[in-house]
VEXFIRO-187885 format. One record per residue (C-alpha): residue in one letter; y, x, z. Coordinates in nm, 2 decimals, decimal comma. Each point is the difference from the previous one (the first is absolute). Example, Ala and Ser with C-alpha at 12.3 -4.5 7.8 and 13.67 -1.06 7.14 Angstrom:
<sites>
+------+--------+--------+--------+
| romi |      Y |      X |      Z |
+------+--------+--------+--------+
|    A |  -0,45 |   1,23 |   0,78 |
|    S |   0,34 |   0,14 |  -0,07 |
+------+--------+--------+--------+
</sites>
This chain:
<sites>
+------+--------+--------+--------+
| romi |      Y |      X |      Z |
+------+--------+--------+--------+
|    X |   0,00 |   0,00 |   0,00 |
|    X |   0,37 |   0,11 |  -0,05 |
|    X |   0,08 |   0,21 |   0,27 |
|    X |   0,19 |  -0,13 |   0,35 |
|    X |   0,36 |   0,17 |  -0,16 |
|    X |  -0,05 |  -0,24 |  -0,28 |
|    X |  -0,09 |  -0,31 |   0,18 |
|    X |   0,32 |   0,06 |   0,23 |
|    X |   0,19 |  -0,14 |  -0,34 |
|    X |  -0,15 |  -0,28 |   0,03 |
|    X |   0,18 |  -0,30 |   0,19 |
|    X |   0,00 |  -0,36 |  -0,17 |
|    X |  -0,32 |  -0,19 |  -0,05 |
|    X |   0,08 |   0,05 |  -0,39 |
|    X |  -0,02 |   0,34 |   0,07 |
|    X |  -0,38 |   0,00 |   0,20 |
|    X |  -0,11 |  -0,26 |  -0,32 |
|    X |   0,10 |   0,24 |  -0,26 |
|    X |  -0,14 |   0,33 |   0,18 |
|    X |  -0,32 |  -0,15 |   0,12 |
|    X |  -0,05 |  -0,11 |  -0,37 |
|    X |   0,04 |   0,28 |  -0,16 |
|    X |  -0,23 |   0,18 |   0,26 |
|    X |  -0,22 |  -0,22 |  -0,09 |
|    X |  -0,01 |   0,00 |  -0,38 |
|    X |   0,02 |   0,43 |   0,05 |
|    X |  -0,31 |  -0,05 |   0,19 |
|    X |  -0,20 |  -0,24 |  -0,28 |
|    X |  -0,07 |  -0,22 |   0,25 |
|    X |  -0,19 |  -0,32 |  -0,15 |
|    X |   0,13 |  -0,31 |   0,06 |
|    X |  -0,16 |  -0,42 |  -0,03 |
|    X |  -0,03 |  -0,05 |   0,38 |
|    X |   0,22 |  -0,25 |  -0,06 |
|    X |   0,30 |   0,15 |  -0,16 |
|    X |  -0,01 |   0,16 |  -0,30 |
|    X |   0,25 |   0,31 |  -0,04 |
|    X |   0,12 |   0,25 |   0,25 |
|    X |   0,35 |  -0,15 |   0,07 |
|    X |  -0,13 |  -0,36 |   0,12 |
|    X |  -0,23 |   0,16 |   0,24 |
|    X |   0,22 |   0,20 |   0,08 |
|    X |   0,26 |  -0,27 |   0,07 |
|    X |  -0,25 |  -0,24 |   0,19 |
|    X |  -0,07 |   0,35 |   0,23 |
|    X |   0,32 |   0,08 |   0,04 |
|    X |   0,11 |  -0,36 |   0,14 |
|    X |  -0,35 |  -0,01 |   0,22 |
|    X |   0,10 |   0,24 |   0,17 |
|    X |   0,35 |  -0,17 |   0,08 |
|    X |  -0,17 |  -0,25 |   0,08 |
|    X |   0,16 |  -0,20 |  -0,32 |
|    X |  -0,14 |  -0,23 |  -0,21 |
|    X |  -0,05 |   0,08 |  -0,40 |
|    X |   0,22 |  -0,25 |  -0,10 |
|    X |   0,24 |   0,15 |   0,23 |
|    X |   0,39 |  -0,02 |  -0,26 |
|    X |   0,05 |   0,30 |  -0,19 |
|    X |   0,37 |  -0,03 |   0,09 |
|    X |  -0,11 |   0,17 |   0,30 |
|    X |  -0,15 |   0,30 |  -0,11 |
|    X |   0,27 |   0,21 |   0,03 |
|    X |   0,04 |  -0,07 |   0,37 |
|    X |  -0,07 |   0,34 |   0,18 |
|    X |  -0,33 |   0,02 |   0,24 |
|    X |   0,06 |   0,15 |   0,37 |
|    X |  -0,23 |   0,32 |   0,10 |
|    X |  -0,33 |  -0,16 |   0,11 |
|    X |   0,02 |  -0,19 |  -0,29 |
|    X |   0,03 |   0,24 |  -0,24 |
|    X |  -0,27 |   0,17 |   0,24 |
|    X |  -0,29 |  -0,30 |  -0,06 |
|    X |   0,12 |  -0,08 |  -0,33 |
|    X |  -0,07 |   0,37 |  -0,11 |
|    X |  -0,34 |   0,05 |   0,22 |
|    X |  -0,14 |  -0,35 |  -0,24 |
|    X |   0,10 |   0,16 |  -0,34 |
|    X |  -0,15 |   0,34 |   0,11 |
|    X |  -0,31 |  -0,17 |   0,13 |
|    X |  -0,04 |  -0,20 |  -0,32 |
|    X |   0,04 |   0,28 |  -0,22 |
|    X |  -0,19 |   0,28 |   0,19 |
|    X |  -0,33 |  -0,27 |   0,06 |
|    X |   0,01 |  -0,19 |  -0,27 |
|    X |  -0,13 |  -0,27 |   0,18 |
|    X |   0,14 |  -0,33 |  -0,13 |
|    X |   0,31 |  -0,13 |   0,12 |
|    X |  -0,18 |  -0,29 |   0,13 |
|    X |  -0,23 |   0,18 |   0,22 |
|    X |   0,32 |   0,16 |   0,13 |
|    X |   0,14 |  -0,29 |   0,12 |
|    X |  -0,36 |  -0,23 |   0,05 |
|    X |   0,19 |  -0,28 |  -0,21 |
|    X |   0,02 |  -0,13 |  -0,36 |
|    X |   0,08 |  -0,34 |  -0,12 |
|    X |  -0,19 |  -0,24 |  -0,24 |
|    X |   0,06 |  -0,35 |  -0,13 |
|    X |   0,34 |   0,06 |   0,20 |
|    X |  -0,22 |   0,04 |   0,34 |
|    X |   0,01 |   0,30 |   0,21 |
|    X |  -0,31 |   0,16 |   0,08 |
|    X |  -0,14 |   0,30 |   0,24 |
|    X |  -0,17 |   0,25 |  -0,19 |
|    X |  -0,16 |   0,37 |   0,12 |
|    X |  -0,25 |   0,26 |  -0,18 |
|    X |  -0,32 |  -0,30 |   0,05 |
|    X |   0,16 |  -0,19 |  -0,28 |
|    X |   0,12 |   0,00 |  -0,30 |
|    X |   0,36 |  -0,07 |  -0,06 |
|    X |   0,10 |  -0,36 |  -0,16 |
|    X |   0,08 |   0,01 |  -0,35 |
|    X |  -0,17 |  -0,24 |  -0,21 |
|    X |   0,12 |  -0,19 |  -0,27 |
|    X |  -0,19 |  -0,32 |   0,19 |
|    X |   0,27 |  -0,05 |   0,23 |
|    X |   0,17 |  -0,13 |  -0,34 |
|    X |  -0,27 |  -0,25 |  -0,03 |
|    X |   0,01 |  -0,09 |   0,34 |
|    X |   0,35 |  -0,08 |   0,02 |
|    X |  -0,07 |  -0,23 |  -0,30 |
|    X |  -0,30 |  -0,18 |   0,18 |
|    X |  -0,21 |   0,14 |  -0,23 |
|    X |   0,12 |  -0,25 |  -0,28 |
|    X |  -0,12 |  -0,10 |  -0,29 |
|    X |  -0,31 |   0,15 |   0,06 |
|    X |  -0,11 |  -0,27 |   0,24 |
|    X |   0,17 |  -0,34 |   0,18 |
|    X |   0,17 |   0,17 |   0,26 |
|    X |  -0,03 |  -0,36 |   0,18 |
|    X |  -0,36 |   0,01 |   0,06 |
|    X |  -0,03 |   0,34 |   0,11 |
|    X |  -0,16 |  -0,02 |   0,33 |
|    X |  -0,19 |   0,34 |   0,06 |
|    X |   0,10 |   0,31 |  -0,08 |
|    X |  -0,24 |   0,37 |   0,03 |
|    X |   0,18 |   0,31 |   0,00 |
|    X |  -0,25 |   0,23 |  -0,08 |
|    X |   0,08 |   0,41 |   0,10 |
|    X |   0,28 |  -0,14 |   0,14 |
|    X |   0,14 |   0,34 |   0,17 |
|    X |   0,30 |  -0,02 |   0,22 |
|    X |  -0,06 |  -0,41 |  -0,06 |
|    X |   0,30 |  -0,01 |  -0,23 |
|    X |  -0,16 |  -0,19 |  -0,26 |
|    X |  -0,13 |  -0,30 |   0,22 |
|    X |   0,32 |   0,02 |   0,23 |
|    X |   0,20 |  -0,12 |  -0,25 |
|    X |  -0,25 |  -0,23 |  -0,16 |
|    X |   0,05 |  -0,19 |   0,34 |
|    X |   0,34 |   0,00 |  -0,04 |
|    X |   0,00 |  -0,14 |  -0,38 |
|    X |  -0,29 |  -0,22 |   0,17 |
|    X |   0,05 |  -0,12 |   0,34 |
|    X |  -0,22 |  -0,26 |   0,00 |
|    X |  -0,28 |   0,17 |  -0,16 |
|    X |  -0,27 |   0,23 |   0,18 |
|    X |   0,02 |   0,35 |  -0,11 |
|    X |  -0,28 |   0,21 |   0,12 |
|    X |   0,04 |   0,36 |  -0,07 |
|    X |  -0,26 |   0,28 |  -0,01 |
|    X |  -0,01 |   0,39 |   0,03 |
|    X |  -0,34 |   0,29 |   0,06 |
|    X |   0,21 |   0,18 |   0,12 |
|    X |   0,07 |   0,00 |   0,40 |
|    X |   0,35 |   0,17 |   0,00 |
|    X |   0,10 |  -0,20 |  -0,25 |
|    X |  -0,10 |  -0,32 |   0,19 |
|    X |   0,23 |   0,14 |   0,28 |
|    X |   0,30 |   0,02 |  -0,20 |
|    X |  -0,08 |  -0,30 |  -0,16 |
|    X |  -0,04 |  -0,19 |   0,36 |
|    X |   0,37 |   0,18 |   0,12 |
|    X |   0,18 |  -0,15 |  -0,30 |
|    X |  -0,20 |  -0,37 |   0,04 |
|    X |   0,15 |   0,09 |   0,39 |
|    X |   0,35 |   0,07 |  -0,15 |
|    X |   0,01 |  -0,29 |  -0,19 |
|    X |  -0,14 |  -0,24 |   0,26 |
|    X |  -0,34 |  -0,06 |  -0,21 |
|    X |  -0,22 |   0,10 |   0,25 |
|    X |  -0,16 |  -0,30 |   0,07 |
|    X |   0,03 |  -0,18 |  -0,37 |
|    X |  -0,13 |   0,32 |  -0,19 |
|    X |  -0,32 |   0,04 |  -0,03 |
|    X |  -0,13 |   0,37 |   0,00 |
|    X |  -0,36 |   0,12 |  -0,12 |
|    X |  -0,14 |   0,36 |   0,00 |
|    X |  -0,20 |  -0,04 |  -0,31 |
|    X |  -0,13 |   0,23 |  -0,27 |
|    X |   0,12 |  -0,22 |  -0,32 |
|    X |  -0,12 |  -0,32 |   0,04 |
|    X |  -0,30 |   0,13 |   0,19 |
|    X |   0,06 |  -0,10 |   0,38 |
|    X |   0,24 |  -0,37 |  -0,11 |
|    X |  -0,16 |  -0,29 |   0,11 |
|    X |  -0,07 |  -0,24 |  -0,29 |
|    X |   0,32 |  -0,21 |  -0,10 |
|    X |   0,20 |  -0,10 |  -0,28 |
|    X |   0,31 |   0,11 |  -0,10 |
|    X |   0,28 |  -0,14 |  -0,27 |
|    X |   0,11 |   0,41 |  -0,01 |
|    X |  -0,15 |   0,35 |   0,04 |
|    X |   0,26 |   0,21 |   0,01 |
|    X |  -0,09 |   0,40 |  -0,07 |
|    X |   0,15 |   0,36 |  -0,03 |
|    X |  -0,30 |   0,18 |   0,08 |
|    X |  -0,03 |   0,38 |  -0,07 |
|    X |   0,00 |   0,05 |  -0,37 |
|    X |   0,12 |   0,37 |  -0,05 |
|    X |  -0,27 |   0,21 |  -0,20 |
|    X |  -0,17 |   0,31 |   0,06 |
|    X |   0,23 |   0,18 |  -0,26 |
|    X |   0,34 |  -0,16 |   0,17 |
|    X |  -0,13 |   0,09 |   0,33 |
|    X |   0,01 |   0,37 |  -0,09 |
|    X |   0,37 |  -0,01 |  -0,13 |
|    X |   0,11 |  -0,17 |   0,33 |
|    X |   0,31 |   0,14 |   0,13 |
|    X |   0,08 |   0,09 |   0,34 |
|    X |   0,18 |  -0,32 |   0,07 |
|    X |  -0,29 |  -0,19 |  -0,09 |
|    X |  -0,24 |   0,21 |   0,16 |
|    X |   0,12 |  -0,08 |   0,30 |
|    X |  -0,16 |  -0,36 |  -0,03 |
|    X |  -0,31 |  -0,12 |   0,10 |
|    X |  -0,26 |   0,11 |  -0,31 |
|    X |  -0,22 |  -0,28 |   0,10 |
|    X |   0,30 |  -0,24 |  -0,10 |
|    X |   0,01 |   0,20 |  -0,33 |
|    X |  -0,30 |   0,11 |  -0,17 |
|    X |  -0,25 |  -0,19 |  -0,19 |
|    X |  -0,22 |   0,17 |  -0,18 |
|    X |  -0,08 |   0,20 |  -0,32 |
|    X |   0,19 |  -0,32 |  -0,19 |
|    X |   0,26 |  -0,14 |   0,30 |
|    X |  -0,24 |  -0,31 |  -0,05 |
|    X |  -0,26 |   0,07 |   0,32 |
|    X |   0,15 |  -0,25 |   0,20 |
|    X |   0,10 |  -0,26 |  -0,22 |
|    X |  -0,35 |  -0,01 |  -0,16 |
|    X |  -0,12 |  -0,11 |   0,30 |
|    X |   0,28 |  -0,27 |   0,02 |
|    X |  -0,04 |  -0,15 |  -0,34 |
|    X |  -0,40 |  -0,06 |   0,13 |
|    X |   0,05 |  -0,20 |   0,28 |
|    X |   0,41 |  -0,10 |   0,03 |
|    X |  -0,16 |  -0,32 |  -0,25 |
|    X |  -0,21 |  -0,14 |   0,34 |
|    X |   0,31 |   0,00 |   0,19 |
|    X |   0,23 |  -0,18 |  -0,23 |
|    X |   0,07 |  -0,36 |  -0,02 |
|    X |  -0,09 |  -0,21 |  -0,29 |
|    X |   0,40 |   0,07 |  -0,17 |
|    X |   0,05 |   0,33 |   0,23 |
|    X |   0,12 |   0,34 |  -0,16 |
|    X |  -0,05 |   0,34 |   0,06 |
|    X |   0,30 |   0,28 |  -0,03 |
|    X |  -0,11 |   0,30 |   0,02 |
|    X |   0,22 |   0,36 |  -0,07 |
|    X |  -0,16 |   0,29 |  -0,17 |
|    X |   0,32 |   0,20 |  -0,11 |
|    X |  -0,12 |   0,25 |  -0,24 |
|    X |  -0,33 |  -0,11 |   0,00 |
|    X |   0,08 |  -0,28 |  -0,24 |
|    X |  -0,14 |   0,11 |  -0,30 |
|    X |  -0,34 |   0,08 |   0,16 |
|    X |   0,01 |  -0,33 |   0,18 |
|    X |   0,07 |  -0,14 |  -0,32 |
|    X |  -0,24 |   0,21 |  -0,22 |
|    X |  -0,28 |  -0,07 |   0,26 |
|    X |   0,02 |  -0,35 |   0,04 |
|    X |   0,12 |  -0,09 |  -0,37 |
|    X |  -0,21 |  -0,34 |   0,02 |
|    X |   0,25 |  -0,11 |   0,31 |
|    X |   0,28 |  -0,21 |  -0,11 |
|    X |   0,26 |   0,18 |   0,25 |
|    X |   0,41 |  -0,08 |  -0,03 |
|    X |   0,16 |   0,30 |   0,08 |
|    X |   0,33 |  -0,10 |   0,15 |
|    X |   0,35 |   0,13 |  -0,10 |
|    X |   0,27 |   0,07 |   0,27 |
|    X |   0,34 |  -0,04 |  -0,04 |
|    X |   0,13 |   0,27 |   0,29 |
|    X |  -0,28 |   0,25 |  -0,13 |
|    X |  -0,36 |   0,12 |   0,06 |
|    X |  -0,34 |  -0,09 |  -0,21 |
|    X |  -0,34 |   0,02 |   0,01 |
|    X |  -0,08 |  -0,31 |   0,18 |
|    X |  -0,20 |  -0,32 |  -0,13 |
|    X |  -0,13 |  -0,32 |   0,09 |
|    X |  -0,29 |  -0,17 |  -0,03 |
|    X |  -0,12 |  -0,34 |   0,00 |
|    X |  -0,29 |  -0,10 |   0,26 |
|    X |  -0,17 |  -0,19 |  -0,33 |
|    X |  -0,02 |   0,28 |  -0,23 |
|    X |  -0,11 |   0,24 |   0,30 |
|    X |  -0,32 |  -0,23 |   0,05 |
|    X |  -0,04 |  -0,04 |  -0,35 |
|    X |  -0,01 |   0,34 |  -0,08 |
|    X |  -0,24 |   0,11 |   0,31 |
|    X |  -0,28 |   0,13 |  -0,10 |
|    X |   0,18 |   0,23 |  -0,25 |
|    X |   0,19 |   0,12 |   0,29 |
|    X |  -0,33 |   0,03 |   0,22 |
|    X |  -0,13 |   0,19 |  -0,29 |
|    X |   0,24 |   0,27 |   0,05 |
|    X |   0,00 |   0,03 |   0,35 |
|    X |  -0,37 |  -0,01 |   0,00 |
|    X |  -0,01 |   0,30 |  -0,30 |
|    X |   0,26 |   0,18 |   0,25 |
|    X |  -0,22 |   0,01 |   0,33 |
|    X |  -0,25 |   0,13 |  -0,19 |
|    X |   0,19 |   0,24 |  -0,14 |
|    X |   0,12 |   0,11 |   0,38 |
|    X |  -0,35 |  -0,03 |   0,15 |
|    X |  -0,10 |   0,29 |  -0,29 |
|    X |   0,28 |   0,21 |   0,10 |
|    X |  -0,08 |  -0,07 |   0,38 |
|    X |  -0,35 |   0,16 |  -0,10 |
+------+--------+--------+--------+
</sites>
């Protein structure tokens, strides 16, 4: 970092956004935490540590900062750019769907383009009236099915994760946003360990990042959870196992939406014979589909074929 000659130049919160960005960008730090260029993160650190919101005006950035402020606001910059470690493990927040959530190293950090469909009540892609379950499957810090039960109060949204640190950051947001006793939370491999039920919408952003992508992580990413990132040779490990079962859990006019990022075309190459609608987003992000409960039962035993051909395939490797 610049030396502590430098940073004595530095007095207006302008100042602390402009140096810690260009720290930042001298240091190739990666960014999609949540922000998407060094000087918002560096902006959103910056008035953290004043304990400011983002939105705070702009026609106050050139107000000067006393000593310990200039003192915490430089210990965050220098902590984000000698770790690495995403901003929002810094601070243990993010936001999604507008909701703020706690966040740590067990989880990864909010960012999916679903909060876009949840904001919209999932519509067209089913009667947002009739929606009376909802499963949140890998559901992480909970973000996902929080914010279902928001766009759904008066549904049931059960939510489901293997992993046990996740479940615990998942129970302190439910606790956070007074869900404790209305969210329903399962420790579940897939669909393996959820009691039989129907639901009008399974809701999914399961690991999908392949073997290759897993190698070129960078630091930033490396520092979540690989269990809530890698799926196999294809990103499709997971989601395979979805596909083969998500059809016995769905009502008769229920939908699947599922996210496989960059594993689209080999989702779409491997299951060609699935009529999928892959969505478009009007703030950004791809790579997410849904499926209709009817065409997942339909096209079962194609599905079952693969998933059949691919435990074999695992067994012989086991041996």
């Amino acid at each position: 970092m610049a030396d502590s000659e430098a940073l004595k130049g530095l007095f207006t919160i302008r100042d602390f956004i402009r140096w810690g960005s260009s720290e930042f960008n001298r240091r190739s730090l990666t960014f999609g935490h949540g922000f998407v260029s060094a000087i918002d993160e560096a902006k959103y650190l910056t008035l953290y540590a004043l304990d400011l919101p983002y939105d705070w005006p702009e026609t106050y950035f050139d107000c000067a900062l006393m000593a310990d402020e200039r003192e915490r606001v430089t210990e965050i910059l220098k902590l984000r750019a000698g770790s690495r470690q995403p901003a929002a493990y810094i601070t243990h927040e993010s936001w999604f769907c507008g909701l703020k959530f706690y966040v740590d190293e067990r989880v990864l950090v909010p960012r999916s383009p679903i909060a876009e469909l949840i904001s919209n009540r999932f519509g067209p892609w089913i009667d947002s009236d009739r929606v009376t379950r909802i499963l949140d499957l890998c559901t992480g810090s909970a973000c996902i099915a929080i914010a279902c039960q928001y766009a759904f109060p008066d549904a049931e949204v059960r939510a489901s994760d293997i992993s046990l640190d996740a479940l615990e950051v998942a129970r302190i947001n439910c606790r956070n946003h007074n869900l404790d006793d209305h969210l329903t939370l399962y420790e579940s491999d897939l669909l393996d360990q959820i009691p039989p039920q129907q639901f009008d919408i399974i809701v999914s952003n399961p690991p999908y990042v392949d073997a290759e992508e897993m190698a070129a992580l960078t630091d930033e990413f490396r520092f979540e959870p690989a269990i809530g990132l890698a799926a196999g040779s294809d990103g499709l490990a997971l989601v395979d196992r979805i596909l083969s079962r998500a059809g016995d859990y769905l009502s008769e006019c229920g939908v699947l939406i599922i996210e496989v990022g960059n594993s689209q075309a080999a989702m779409m190459e491997k299951y060609s014979f699935l009529p999928m609608t892959w969505l478009e987003f009007e703030f950004g992000g791809d790579g997410v589909c849904c499926i209709q409960s009817q065409d997942l039962r339909q096209q079962y035993q194609k599905i079952e074929q693969i998933t059949d051909q691919l435990a074999m395939v695992q067994q012989g490797n086991s041996g």
